[in-house]
C-alpha positions as CSV (number, residue, x, y, z in Angstrom):
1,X,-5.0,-18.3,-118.9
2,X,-4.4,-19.1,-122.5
3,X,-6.6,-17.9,-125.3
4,X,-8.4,-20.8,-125.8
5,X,-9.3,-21.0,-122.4
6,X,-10.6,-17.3,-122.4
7,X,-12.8,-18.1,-125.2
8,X,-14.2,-21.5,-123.8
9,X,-15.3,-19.1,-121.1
10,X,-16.2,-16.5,-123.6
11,X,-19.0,-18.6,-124.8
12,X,-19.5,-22.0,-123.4
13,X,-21.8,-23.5,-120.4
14,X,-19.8,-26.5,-119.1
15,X,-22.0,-29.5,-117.4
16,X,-22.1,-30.3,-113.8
17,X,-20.6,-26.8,-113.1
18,X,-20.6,-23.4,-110.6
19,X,-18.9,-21.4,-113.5
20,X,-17.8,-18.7,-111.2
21,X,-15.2,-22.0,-110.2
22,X,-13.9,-21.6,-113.5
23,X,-12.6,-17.9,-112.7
24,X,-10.0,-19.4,-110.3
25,X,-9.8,-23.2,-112.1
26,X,-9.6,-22.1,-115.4
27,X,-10.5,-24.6,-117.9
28,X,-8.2,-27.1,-119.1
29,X,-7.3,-27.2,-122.7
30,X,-6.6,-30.8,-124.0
31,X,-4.6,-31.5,-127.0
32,X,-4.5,-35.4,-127.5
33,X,-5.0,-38.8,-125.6
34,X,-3.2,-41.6,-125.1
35,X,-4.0,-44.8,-123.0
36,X,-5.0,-43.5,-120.0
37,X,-3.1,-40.1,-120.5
38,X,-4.6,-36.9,-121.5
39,X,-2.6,-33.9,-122.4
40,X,-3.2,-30.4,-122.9
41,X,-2.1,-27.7,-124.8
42,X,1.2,-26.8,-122.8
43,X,2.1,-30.8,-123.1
44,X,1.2,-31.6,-119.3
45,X,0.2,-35.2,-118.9
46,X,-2.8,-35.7,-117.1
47,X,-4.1,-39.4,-115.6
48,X,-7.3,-39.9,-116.2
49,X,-8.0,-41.9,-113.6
50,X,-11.7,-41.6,-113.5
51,X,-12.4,-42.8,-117.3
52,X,-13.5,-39.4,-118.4
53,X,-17.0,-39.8,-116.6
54,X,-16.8,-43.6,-116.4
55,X,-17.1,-44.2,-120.3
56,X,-14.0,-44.6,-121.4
57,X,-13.3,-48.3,-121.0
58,X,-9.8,-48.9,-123.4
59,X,-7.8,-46.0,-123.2
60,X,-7.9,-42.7,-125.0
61,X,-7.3,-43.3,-128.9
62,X,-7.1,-47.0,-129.0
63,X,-5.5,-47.8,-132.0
64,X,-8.6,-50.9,-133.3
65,X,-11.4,-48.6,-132.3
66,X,-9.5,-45.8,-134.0
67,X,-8.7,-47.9,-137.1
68,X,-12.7,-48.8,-137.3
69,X,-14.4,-45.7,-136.9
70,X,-12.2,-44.3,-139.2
71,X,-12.9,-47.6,-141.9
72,X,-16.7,-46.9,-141.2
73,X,-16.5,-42.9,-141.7
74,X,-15.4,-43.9,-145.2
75,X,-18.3,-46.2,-146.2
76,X,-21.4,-44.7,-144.4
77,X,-21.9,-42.1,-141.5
78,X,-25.4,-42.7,-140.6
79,X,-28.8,-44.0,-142.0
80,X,-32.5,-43.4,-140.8
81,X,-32.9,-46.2,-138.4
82,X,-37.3,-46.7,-138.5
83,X,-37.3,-49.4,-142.4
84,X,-33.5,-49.4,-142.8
85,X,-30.7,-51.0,-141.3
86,X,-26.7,-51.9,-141.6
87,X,-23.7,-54.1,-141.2
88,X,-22.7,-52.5,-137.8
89,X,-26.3,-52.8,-136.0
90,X,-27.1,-56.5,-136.7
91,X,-23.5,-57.7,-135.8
92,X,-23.5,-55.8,-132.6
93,X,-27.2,-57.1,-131.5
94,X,-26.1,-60.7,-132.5
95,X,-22.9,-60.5,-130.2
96,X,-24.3,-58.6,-127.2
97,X,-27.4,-61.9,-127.2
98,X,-24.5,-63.9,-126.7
99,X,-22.8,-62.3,-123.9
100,X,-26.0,-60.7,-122.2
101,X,-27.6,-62.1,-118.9
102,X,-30.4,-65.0,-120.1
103,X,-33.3,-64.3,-121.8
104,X,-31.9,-60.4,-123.0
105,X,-32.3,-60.6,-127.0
106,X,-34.2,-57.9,-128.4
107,X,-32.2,-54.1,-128.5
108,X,-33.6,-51.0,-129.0
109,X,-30.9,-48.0,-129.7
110,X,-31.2,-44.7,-128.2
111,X,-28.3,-41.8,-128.2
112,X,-27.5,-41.5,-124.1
113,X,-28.0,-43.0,-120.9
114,X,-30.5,-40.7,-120.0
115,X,-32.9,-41.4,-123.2
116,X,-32.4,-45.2,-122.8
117,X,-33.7,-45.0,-118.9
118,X,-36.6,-43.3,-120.2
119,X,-37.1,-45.5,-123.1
120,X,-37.4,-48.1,-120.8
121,X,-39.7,-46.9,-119.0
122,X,-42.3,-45.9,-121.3
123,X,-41.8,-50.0,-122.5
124,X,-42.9,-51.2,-119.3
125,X,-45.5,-48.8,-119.2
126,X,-46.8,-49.6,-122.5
127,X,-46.4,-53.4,-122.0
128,X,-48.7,-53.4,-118.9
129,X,-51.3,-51.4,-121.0
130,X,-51.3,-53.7,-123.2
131,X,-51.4,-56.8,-121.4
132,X,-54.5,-56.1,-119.0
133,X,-52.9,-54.2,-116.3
134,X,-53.8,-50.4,-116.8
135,X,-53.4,-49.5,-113.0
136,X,-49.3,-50.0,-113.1
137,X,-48.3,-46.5,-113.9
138,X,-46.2,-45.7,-110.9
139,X,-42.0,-46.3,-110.8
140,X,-39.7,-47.7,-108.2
141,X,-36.0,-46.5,-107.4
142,X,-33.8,-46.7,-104.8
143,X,-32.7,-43.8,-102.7
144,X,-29.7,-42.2,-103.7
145,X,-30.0,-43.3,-107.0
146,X,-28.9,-41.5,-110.4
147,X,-30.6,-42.7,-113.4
148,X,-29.8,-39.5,-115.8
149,X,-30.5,-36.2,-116.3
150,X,-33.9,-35.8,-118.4
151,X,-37.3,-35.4,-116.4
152,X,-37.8,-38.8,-116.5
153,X,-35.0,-40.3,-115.6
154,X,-34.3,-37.4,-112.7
155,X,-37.3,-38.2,-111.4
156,X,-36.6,-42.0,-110.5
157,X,-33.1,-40.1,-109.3
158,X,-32.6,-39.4,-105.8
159,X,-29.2,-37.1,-105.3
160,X,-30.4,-33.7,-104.0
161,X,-27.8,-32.2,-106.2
162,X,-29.4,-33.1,-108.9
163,X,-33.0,-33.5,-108.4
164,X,-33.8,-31.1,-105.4
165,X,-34.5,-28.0,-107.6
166,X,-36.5,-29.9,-109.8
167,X,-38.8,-31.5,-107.4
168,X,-41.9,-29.6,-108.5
169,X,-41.3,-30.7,-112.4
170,X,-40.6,-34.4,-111.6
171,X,-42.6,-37.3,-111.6
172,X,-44.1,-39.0,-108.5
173,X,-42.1,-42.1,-107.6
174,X,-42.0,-44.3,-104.8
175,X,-38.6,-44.5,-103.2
176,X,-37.1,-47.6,-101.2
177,X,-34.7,-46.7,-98.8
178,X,-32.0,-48.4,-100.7
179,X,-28.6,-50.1,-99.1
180,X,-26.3,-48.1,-96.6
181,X,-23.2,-50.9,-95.9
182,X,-21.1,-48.5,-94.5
183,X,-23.7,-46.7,-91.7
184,X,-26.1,-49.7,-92.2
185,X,-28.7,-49.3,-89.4
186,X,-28.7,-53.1,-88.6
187,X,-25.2,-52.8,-87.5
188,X,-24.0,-55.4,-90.2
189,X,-21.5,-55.4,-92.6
190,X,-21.3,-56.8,-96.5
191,X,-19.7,-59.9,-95.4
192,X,-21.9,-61.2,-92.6
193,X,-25.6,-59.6,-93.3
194,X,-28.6,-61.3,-95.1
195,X,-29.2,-58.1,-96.7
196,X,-32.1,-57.3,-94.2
197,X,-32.8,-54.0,-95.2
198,X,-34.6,-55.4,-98.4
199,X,-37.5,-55.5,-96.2
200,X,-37.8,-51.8,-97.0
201,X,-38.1,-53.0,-100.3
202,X,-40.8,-56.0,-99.2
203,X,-43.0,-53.3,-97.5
204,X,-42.7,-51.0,-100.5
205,X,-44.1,-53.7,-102.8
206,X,-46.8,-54.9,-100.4
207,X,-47.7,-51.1,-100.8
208,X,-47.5,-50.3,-104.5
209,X,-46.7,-53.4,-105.9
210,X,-49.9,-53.5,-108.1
211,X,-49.6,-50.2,-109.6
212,X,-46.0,-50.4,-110.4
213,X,-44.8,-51.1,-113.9
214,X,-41.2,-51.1,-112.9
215,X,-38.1,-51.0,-110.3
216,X,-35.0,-49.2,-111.7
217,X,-31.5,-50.1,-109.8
218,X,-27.9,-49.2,-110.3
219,X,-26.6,-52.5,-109.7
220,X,-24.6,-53.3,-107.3
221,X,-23.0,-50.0,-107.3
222,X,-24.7,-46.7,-106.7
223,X,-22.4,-44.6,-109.0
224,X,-23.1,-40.9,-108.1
225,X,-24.1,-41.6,-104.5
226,X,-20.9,-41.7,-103.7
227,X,-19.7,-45.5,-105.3
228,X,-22.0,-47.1,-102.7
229,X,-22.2,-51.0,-102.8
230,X,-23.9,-53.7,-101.6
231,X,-24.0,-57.6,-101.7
232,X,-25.4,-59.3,-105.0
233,X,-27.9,-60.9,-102.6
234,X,-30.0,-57.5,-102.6
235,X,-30.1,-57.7,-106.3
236,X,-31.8,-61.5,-106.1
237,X,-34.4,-60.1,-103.2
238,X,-35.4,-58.1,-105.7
239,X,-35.9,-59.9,-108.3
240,X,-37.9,-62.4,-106.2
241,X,-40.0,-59.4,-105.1
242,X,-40.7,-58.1,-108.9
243,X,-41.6,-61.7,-109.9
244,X,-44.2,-61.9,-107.2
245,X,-45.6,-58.5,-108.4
246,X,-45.4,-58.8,-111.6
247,X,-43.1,-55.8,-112.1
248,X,-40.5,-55.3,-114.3
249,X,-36.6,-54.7,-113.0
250,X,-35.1,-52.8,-114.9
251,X,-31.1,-52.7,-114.8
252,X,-29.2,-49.4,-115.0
253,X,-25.9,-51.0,-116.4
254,X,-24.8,-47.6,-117.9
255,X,-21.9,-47.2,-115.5
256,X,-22.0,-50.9,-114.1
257,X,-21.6,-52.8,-117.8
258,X,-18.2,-53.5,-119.1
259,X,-16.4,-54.9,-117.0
260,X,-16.7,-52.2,-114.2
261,X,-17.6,-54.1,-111.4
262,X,-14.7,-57.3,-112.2
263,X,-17.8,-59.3,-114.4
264,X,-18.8,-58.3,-117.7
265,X,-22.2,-56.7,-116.4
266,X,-22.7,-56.8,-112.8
267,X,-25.9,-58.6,-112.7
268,X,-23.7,-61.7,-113.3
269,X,-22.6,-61.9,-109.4
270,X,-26.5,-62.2,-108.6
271,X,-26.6,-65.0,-111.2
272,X,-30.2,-63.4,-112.0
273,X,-31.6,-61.6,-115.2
274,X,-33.4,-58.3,-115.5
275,X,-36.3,-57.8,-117.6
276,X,-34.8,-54.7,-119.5
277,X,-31.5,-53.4,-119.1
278,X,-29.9,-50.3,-120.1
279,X,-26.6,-49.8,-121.5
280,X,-24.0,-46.6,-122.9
281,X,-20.5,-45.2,-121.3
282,X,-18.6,-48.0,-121.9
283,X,-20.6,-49.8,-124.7
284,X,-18.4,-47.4,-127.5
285,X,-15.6,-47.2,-125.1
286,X,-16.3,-43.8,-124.8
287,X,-16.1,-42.9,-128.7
288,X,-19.5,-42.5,-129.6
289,X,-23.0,-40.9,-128.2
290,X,-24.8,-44.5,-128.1
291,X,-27.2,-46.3,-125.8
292,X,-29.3,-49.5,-126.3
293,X,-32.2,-51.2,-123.4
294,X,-32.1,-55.1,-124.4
295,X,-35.4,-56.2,-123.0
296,X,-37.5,-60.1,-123.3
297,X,-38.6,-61.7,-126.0
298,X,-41.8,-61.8,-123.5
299,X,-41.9,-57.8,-123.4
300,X,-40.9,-57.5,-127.1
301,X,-44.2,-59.8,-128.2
302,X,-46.7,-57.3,-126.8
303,X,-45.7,-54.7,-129.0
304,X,-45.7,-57.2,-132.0
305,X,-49.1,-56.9,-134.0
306,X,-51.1,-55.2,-136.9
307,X,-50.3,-51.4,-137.4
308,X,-54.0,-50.6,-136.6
309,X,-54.1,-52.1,-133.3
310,X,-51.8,-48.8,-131.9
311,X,-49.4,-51.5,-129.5
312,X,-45.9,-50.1,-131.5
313,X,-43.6,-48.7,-129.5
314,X,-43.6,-45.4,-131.3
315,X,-40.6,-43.5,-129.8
316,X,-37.5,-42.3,-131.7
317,X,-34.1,-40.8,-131.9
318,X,-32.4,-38.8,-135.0
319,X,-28.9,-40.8,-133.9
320,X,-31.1,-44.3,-133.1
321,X,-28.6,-47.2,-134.4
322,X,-25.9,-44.9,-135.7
323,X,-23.4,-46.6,-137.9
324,X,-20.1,-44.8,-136.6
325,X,-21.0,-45.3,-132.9
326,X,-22.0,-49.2,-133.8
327,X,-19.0,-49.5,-135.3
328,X,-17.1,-48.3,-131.9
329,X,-19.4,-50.6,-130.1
330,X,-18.3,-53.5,-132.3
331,X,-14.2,-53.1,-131.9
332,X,-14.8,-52.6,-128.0
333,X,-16.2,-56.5,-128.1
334,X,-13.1,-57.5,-130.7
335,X,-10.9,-56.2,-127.8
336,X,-12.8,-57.7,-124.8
337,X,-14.3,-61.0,-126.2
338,X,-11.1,-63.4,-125.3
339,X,-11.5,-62.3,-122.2
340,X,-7.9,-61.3,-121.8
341,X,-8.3,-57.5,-121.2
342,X,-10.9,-58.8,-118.2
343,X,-8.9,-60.8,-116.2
344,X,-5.8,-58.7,-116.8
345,X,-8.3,-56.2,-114.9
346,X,-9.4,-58.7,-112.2
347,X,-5.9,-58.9,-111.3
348,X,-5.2,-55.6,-111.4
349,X,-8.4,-54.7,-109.0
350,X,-6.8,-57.3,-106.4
351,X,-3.6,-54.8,-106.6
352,X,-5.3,-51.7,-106.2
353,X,-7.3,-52.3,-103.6
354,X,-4.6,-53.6,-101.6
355,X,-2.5,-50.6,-102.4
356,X,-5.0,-48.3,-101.6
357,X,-6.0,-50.0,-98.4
358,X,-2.0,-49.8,-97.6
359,X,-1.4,-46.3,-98.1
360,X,-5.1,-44.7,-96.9
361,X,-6.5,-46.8,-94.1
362,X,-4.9,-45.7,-91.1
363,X,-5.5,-42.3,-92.2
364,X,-8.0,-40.3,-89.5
365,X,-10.2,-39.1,-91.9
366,X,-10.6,-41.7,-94.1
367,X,-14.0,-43.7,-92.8
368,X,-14.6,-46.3,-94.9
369,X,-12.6,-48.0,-98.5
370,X,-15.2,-50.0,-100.6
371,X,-14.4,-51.4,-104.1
372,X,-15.6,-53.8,-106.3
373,X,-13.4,-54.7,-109.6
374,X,-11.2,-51.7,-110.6
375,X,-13.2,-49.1,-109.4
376,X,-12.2,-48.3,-105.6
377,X,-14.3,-45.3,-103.3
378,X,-12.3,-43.5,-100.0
379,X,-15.1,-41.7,-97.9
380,X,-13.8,-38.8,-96.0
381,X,-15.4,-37.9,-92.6
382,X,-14.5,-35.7,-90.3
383,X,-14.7,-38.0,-87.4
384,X,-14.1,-42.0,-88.0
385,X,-15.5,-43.4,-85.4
386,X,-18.7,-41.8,-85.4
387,X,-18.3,-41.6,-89.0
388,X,-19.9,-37.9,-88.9
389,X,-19.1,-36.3,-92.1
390,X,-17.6,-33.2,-93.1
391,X,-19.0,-29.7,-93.3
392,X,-20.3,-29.6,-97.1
393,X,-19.3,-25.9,-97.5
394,X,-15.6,-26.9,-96.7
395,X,-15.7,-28.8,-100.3
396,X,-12.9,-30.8,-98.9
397,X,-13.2,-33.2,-101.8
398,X,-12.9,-30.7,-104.3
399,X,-10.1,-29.2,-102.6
400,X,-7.7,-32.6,-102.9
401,X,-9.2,-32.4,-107.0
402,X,-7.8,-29.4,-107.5
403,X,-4.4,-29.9,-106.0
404,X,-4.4,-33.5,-107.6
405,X,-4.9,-31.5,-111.0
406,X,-1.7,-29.6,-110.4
407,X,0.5,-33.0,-109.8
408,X,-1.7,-34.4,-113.1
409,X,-4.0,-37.1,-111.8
410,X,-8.0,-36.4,-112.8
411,X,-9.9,-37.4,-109.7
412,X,-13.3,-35.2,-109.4
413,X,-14.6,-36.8,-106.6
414,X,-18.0,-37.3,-105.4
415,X,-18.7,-34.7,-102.8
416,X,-16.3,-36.4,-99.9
417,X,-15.9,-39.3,-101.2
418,X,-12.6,-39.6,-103.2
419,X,-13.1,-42.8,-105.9
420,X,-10.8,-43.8,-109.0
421,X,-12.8,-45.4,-111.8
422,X,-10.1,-46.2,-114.3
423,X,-9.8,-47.9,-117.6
424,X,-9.2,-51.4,-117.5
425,X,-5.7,-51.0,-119.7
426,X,-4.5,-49.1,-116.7
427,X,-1.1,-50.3,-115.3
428,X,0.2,-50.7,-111.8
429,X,3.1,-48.5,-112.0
430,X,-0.1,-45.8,-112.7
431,X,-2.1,-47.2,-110.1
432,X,1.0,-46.1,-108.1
433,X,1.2,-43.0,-108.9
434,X,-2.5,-41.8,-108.6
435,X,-3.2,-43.2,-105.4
436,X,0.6,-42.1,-104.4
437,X,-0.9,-38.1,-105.4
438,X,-3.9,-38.9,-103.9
439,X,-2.9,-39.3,-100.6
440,X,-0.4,-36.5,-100.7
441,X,-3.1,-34.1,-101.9
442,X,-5.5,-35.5,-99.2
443,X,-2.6,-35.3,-96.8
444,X,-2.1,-31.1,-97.5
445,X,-5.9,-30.5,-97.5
446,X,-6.7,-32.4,-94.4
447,X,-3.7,-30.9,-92.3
């Protein structure tokens, strides 16, 4: 262990971690970036084949969103954000309106993922208080879903991991029993259902529907479940369902937005609009702390009236509508708005998934591949055909991660489930290479 890994551990609590891990993974020191490369202090190259935590969309140290955070540093570094405003903030609002599922146009800036789900929320809250409907006060959420880490947004959450200690802190939400494609209990699959387990969803709102402001969803892809998906047509079920009950849908697009999912923001394969949606990760390509919810014109006109009449939304962040961050968020949409960089990545995705299907499918452990754009999911079980999964305390995923670390490919995988969420500059001779480690590493463990 090198000295600057004995003082990490000398004094700092890393996230997401058993620390007592870190006495036989020592942390990893990292020097510099490049692309999708990381290296660290001893000059091994590392592939960070999982986007640093999803966010990083254009590869470490891009040289434009380099060049323009550096040209912003220079002429301001941040403002209060309640009576002023800048440059940066009104020219990314303006371009976001234009690319934005219909009838998004009003952004409210928050500083993570977390704060903008619970930002959200408190909206819809407030906008049903406001306009005659007192009694919605409750929340919807999928099961399995991950909406962040503050009490709020844990509490619409529904990994164990995360939210089981917790339990007695949280708020008291009502939980649909979300899409399962790969054990689905009406023995379909994604390509011939009719998505009938929205009827969960159908009895929850005949139940609840009247006192609840709002249904939060991942779309499309339920990140930290394990990169669960399911067909668009759940995502317009829903919708149909909130229109009848005049309840908001609120879009979790953190992880989802940019061009994860093959489409800009993955609402666009349902062809439907949420009332509020939440972005970050990818909307600085993984600079900047940033976060915005764009939400309706509609919702946005029931806050709107004289100071006295207490309807502003009065909530707040220090870092709300920071200049440097804006200015991140700005070159990401210089690099993606000819669309080139996409549909590079849409053919790319075709690639890897064939690659990976190739090299992993026969495998006897390997139970189901799903994928949708570049990101692509291999759930490990210990028997295929029943699909029963593996004994949690073998930490068989985390095993392959750390022998995946030694041959430099980042994987962290999600309990069992071994996923590669890239950036979208990633080339196939990479592709190649992680999923060629992969499969070795999952080979050694599993033998």
């Amino acid at each position: 262990m090198n000295d600057l890994a004995k003082k990490d551990l000398k004094y700092i609590w890393h996230p997401c971690s058993q620390m007592k891990d870190y006495e036989e993974l020592n942390p990893i020191v990292i020097d510099h970036g490049e692309g999708v490369y990381l290296y660290d202090t001893d000059g091994k190259r590392y592939v960070d084949v999982i986007s640093s935590w999803w966010c990083n969309l254009l590869g470490h140290c891009n040289p434009h969103i380099s060049s323009e955070i550096k040209k912003q540093a220079d002429k301001l570094e941040h403002v209060i954000f309640a009576n002023f405003t800048h440059h940066q903030a009104i020219k990314l609002c303006e371009r976001l309106s234009k690319i934005l599922p219909e009838g998004l146009c009003k952004f409210n800036f928050t500083d993570n993922g977390s704060s903008a789900i619970e930002a959200a929320m408190k909206v819809s809250f407030q906008y049903h208080e406001q306009t005659g409907n007192p009694q919605k006060i409750k929340f919807m959420a999928l099961t399995e879903a991950y909406h962040g880490e503050t009490i709020g947004a844990l509490s619409v959450g529904d990994c164990d991991l995360y939210t089981k200690l917790y339990k007695p802190i949280l708020m008291d939400v009502i939980k649909i029993e979300g899409p399962d494609c790969y054990r689905c209990p009406y023995g379909k699959n994604r390509e011939n259902c009719n998505c009938e387990c929205a009827e969960k969803a159908v009895k929850a709102f005949k139940e609840h529907g009247n006192e609840t402001a709002a249904l939060l969803v991942e779309p499309l892809l339920q990140g930290s479940a394990g990169m669960k998906i399911y067909p668009p047509l759940y995502l317009k079920k829903l919708r149909e369902l909130c229109d009848e009950y005049n309840v908001h849908l609120i879009a979790d697009e953190i992880a989802t937005g940019y061009g994860r999912t093959g489409k800009m923001f993955a609402f666009e394969h349902a062809g439907v609009s949420p009332d509020i949606m939440c972005l970050s990760k990818g909307l600085t390509g993984g600079y900047m702390p940033m976060a915005i919810f764009a939400t309706t014109q509609k919702i946005y006109d029931a806050f709107y009236d004289d100071y006295g009449t207490g309807k502003a939304f009065m909530h707040s962040h220090t870092y709300s509508g920071n200049p440097l961050a804006c200015s991140c968020a700005n070159a990401v949409l210089d690099l993606m708005e000819d669309g080139k960089i996409l549909k590079r990545a849409q053919e790319n995705a075709i690639y890897f998934n064939n690659l990976i299907n190739k090299k992993f499918a026969s495998h006897p452990n390997v139970g189901e591949i799903r994928h949708i754009g570049l990101i692509n999911a291999i759930e490990l079980v210990k028997d295929k055909n029943t699909k029963e999964p593996f004994d949690s305390k073998l930490r068989t995923g985390y095993q392959i991660y750390k022998k995946a670390l030694q041959e430099g490919v980042i994987l962290r995988p999600l309990g069992d489930v071994i996923y590669f969420n890239p950036p979208l500059i990633i080339e196939r001779e990479d592709m190649d290479f992680v999923t060629d480690i992969a499969f070795e590493c999952l080979k050694e463990v599993l033998s």
